[in-house]
VOBA-1610 file (N, C-alpha, C; in pm, whole numbers, padded with zeros to 5 digits, always signed):
BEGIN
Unk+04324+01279-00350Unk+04194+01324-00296Unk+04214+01457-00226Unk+04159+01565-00263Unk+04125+01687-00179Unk+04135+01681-00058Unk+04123+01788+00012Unk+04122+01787+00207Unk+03986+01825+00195Unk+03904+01889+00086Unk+03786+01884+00160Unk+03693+01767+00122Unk+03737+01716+00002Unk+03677+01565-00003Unk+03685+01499+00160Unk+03837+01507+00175Unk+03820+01401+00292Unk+03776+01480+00400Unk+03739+01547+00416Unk+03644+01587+00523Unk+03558+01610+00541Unk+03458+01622+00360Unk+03311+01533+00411Unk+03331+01416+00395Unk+03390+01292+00367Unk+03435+01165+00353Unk+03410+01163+00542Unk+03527+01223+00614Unk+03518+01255+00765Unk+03437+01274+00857Unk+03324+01376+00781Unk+03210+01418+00801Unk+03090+01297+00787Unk+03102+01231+00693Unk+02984+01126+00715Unk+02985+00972+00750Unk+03132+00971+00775Unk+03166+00859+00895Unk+03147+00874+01059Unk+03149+01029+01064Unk+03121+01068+01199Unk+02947+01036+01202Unk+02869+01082+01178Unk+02782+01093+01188Unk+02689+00964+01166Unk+02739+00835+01087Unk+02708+00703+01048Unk+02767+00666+01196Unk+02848+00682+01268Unk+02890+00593+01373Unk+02762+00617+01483Unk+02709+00733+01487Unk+02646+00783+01594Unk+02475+00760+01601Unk+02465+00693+01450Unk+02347+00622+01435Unk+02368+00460+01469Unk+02228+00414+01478Unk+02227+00241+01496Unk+02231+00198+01383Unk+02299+00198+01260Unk+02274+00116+01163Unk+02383+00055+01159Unk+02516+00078+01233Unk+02638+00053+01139Unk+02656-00092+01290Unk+02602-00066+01413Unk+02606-00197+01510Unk+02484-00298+01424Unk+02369-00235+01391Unk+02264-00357+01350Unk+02287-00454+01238Unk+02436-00384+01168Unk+02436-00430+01053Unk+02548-00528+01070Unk+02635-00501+01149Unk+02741-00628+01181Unk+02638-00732+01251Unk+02515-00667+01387Unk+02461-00793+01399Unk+02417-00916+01321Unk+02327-00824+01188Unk+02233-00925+01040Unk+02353-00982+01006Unk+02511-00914+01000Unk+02608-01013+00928Unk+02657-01145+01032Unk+02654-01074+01139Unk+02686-01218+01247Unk+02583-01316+01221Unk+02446-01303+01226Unk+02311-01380+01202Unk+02354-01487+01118Unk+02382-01426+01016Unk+02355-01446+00860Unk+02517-01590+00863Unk+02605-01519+00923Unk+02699-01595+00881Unk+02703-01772+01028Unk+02656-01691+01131Unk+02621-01792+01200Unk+02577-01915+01179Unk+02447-01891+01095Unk+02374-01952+01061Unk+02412-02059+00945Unk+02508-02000+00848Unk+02562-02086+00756Unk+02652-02217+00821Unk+02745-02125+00891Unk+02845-02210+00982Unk+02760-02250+01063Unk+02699-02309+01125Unk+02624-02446+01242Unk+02543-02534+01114Unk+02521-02451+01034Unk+02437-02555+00911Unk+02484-02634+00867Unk+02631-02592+00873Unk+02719-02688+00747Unk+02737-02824+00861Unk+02708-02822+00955Unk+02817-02931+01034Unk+02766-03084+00945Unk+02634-03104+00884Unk+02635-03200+00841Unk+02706-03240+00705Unk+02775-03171+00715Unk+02854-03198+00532Unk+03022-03250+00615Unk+03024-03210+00732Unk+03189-03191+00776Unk+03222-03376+00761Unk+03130-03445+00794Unk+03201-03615+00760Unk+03162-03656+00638Unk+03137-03576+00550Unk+03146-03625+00411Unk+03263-03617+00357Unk+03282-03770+00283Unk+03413-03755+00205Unk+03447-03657+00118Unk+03317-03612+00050Unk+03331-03510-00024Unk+03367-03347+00012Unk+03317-03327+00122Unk+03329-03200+00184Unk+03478-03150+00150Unk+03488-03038+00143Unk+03618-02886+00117Unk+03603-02812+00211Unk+03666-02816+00263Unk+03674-02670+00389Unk+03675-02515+00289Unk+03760-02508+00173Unk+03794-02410+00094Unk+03651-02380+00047Unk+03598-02494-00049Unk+03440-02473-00067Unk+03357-02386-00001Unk+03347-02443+00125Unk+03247-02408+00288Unk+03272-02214+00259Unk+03418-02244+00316Unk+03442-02080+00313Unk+03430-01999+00236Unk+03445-02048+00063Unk+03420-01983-00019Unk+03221-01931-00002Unk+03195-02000+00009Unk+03027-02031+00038Unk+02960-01896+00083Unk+03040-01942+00253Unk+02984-01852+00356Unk+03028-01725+00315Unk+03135-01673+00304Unk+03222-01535+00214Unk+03139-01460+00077Unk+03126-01568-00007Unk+03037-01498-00113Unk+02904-01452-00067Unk+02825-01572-00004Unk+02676-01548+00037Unk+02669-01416+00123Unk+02758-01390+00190Unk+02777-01273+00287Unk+02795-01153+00215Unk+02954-01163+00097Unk+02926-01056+00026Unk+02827-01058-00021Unk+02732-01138-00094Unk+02593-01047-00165Unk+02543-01008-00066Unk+02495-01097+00056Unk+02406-01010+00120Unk+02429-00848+00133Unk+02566-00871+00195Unk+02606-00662+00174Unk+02618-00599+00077Unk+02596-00657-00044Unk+02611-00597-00138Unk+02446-00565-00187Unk+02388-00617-00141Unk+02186-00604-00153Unk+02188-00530-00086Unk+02245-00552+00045Unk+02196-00398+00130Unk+02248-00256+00136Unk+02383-00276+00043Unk+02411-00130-00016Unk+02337-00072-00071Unk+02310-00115-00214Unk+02218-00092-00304Unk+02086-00090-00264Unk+02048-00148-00111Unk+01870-00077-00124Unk+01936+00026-00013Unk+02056+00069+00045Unk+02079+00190+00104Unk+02027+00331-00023Unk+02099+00355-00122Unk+02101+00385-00220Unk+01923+00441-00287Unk+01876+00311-00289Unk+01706+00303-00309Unk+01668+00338-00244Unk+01682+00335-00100Unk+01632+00367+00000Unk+01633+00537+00019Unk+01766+00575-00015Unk+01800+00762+00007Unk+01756+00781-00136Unk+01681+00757-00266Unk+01635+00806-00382Unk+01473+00849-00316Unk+01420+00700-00264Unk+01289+00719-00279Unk+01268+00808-00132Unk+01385+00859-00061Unk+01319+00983+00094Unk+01347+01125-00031Unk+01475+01113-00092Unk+01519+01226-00173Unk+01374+01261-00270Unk+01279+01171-00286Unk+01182+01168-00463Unk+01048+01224-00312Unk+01062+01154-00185Unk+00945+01229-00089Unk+00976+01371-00083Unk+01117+01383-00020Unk+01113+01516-00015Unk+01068+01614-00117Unk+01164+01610-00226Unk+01077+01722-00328Unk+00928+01698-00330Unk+00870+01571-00339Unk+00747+01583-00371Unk+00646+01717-00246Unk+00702+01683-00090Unk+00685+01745-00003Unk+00705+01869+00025Unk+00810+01945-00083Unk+00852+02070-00094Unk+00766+02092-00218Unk+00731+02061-00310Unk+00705+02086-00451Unk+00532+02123-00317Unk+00439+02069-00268Unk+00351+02037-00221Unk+00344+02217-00107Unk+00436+02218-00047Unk+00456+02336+00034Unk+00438+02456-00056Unk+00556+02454-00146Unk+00575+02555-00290Unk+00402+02640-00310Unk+00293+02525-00362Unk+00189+02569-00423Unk+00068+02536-00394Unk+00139+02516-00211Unk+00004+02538-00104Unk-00034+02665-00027Unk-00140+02707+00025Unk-00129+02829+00062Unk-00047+02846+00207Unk-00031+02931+00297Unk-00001+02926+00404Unk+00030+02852+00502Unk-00139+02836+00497Unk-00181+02778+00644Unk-00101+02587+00630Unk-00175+02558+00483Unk-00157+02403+00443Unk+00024+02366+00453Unk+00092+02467+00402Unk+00203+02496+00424Unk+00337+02479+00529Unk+00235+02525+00653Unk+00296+02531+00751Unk+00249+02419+00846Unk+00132+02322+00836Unk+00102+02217+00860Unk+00179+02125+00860Unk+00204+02115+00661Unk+00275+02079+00628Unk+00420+02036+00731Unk+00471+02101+00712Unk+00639+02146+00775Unk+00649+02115+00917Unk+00508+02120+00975Unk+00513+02089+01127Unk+00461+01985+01149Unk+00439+01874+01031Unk+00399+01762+01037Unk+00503+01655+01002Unk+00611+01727+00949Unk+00740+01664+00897Unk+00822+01687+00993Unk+00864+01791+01091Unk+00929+01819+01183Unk+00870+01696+01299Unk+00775+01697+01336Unk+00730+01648+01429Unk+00816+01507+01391Unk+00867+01432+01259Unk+00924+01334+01272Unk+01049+01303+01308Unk+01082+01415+01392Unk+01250+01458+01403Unk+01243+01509+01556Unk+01413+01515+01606Unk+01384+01576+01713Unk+01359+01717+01775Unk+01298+01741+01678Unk+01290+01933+01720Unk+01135+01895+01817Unk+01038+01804+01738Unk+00960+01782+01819Unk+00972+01764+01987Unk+01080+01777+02058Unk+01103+01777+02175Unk+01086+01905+02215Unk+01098+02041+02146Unk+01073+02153+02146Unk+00942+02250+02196Unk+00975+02332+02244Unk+00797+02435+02292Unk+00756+02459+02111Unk+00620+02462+02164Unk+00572+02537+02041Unk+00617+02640+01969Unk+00666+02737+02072Unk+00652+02844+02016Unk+00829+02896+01892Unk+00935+02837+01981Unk+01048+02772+01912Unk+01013+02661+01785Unk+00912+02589+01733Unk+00877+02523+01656Unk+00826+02607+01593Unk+00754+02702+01596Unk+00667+02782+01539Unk+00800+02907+01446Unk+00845+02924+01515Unk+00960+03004+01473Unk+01060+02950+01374Unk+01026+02796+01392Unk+01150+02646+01300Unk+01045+02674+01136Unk+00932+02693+01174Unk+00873+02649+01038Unk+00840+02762+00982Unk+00831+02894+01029Unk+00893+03009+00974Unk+01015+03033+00891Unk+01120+02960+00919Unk+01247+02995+00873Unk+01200+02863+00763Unk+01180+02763+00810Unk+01204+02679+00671Unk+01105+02710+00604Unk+00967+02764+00554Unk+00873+02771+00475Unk+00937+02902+00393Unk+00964+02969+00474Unk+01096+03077+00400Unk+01225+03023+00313Unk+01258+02959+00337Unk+01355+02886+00240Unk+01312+02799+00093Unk+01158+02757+00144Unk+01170+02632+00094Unk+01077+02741-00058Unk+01011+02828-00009Unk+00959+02943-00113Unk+01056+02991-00176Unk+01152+03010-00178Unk+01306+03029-00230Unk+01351+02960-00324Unk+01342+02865-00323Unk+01386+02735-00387Unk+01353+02737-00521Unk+01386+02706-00641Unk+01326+02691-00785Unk+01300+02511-00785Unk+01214+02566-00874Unk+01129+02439-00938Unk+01228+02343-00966Unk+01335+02382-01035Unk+01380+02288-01093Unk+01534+02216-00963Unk+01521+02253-00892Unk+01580+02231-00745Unk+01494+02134-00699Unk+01401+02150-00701Unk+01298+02048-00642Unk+01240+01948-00668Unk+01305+01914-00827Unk+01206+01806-00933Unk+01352+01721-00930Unk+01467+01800-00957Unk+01585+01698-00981Unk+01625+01671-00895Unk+01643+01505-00898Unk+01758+01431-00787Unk+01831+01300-00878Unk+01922+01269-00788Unk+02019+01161-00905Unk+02105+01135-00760Unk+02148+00977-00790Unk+02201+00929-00647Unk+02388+01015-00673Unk+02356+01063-00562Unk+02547+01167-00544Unk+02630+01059-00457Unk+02745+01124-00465Unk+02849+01021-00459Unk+02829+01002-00253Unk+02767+01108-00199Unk+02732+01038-00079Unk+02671+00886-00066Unk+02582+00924-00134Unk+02514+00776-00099Unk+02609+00670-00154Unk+02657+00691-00254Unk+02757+00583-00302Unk+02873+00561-00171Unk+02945+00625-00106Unk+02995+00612-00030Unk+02932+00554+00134Unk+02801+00588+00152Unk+02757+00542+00238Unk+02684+00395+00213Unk+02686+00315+00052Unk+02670+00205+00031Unk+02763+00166+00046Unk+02872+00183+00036Unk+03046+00110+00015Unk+03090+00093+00199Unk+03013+00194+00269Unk+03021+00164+00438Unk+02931+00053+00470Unk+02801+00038+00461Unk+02721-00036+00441Unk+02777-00181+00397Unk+02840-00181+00279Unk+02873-00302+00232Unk+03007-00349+00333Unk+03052-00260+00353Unk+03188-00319+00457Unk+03135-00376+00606Unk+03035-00275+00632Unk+02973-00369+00783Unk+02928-00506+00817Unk+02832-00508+00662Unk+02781-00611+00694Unk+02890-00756+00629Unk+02988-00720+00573Unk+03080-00839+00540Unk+03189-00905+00667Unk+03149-00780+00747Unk+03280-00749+00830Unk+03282-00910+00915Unk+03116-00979+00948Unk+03111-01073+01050Unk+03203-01173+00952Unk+03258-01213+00856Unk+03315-01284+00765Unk+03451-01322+00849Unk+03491-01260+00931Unk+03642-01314+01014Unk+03553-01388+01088Unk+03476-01434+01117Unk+03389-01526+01228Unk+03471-01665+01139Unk+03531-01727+00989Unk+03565-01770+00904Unk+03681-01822+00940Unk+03771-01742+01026Unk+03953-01729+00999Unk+03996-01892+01116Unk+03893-01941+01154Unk+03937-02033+01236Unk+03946-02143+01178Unk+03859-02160+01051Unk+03889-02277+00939Unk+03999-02280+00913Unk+04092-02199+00946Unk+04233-02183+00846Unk+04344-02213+00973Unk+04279-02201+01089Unk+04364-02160+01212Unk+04359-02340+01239Unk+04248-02393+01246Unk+04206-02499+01307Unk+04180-02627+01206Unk+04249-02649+01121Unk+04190-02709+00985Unk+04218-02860+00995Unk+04311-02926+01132Unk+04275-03014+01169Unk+04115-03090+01173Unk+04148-02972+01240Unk+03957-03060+01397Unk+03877-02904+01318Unk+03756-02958+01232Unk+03712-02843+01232Unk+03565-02829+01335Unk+03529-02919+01388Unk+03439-02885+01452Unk+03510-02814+01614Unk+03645-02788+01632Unk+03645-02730+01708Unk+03651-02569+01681Unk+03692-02594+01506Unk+03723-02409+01444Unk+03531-02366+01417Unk+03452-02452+01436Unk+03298-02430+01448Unk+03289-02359+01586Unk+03344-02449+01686Unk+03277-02392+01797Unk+03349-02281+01861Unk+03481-02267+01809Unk+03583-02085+01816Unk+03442-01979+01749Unk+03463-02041+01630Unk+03352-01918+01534Unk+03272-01856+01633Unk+03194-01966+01730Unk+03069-01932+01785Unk+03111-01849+01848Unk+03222-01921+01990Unk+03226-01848+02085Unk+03287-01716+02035Unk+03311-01634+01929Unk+03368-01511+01882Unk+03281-01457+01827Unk+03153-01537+01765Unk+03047-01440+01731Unk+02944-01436+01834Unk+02949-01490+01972Unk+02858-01501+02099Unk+02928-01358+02127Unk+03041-01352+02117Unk+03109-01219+02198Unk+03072-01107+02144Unk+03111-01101+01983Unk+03071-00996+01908Unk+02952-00950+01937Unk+02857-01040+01951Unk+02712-01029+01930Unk+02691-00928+02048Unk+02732-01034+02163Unk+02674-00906+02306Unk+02785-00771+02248Unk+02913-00728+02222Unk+02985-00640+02204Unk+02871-00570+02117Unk+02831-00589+01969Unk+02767-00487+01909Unk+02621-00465+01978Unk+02557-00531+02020Unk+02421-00537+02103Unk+02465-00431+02176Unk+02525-00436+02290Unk+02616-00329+02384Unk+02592-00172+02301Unk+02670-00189+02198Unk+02687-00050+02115Unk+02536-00027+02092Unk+02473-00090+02008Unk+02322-00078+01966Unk+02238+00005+02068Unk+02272-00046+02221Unk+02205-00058+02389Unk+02230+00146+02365Unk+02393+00164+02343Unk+02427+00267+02368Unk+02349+00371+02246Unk+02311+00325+02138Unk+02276+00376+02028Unk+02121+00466+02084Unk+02107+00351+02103Unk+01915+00407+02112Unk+01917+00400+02278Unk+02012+00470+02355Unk+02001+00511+02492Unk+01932+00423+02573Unk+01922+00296+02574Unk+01861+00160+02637Unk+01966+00084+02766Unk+01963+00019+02830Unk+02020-00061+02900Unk+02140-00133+02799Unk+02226-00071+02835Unk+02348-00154+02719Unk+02356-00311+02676Unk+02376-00343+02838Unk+02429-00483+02890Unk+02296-00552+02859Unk+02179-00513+02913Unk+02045-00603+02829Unk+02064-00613+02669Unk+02042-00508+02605Unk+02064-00501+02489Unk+02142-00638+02419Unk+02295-00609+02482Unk+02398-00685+02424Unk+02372-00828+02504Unk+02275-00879+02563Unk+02238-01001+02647Unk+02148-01051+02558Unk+02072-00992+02512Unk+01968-01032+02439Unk+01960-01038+02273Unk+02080-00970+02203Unk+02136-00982+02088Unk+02205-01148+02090Unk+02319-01137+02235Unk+02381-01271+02192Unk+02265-01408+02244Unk+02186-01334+02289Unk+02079-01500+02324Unk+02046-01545+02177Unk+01978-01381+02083Unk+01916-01426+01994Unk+02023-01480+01905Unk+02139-01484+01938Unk+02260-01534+01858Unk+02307-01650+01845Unk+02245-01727+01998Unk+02253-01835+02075Unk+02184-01936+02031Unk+02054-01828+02001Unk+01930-01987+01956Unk+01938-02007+01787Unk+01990-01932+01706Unk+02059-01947+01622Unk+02109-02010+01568Unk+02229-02014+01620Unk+02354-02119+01658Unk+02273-02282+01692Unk+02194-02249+01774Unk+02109-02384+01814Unk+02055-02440+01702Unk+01972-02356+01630Unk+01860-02375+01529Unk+01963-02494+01414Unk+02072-02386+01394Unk+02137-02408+01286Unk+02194-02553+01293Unk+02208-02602+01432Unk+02291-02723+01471Unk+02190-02831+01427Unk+02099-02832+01473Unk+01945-02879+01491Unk+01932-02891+01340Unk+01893-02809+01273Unk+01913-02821+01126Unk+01963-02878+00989Unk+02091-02871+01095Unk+02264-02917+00976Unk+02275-03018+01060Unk+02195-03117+01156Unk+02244-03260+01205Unk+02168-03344+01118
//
């Protein structure tokens, strides 16, 4: 691999950390896998029951889930990529005024909107200038690039990641309802830990944040018991 591969490779791991998607997404995987594990407890005194089974279960169901949510990552950056041109194609062979509306109606969804007018006014100058620049055929073609492919393959690793919540079946394979209630207490922790990050993400009260992730982690866990008895 190139050095400058890996340094937009570098480049868009930095910038994925500093958004909330990559804490929200270990949370949906803690959820998700929680929920399997407290469900199962009614299968654990069946003669029939496999611990290997269980895990296989919870592991696959988890990989698809991350593997659905790669792929609508993917869908998701086609159909902003198929707005944008449409939104540039729209600027292109509007007059001026509609133009610059335009551009300051799209900005406003970003943080420049924190900005004076008159510095905004100057933002949509420079981009209505660019975007008149541009050829047609710049603006009509898109096709998913190996970013997004790489930012599905991050995606898919987050949300599998809650899957060691698992490793106590193997640790504890005696008594498994005590490798149930390890799981918990390690995904109670995780939960407030990524909540915490999330808190820090979107500049909120951390410790609430991560209090109120592991409650909703808590009743969960409850639901699931309640459920699988």
């Amino acid at each position: 691999m190139s050095i400058f591969s890996f340094k937009k490779i570098k480049k868009q791991i930095s910038e994925y950390f500093i958004s909330t998607s990559w804490p929200w997404e270990i949370i949906s995987g803690l959820f998700i896998v929680l929920i399997m594990i407290n469900g199962s407890k009614n299968f654990i005194n069946n003669q029939s029951f496999s611990k290997t089974r269980l895990v296989i279960f919870i592991a696959t169901i988890n990989l698809l889930w991350a593997t659905v949510d790669g792929l609508l990552l993917i869908f998701t950056n086609l159909l902003e990529k198929g707005r944008d041109n449409k939104i540039s194609s729209i600027i292109k062979s509007s007059d001026k005024n509609l133009a610059t509306q335009t551009i300051s109606n799209e900005l406003n969804r970003t943080t420049i909107k924190v900005l004076d007018e008159k510095t905004k006014e100057d933002i949509v100058e420079i981009i209505l200038g660019k975007i008149l620049l541009l050829s047609t055929d710049t603006i009509t073609k898109y096709k998913i690039s190996s970013r997004d492919i790489f930012g599905s393959t991050i995606v898919i690793f987050f949300v599998f990641l809650p899957s060691i919540l698992i490793l106590p079946f193997f640790l504890f394979t005696s008594n498994l309802s005590v490798a149930i209630l390890i799981s918990n207490i390690i995904g109670i922790l995780m939960l407030f830990g990524f909540g915490y990050r999330l808190g820090s993400c979107i500049n909120r009260n951390k410790i609430l944040i991560g209090v109120i992730v592991a409650i909703v982690g808590l009743t969960i866990m409850i639901l699931g018991t309640i459920l699988g008895a």
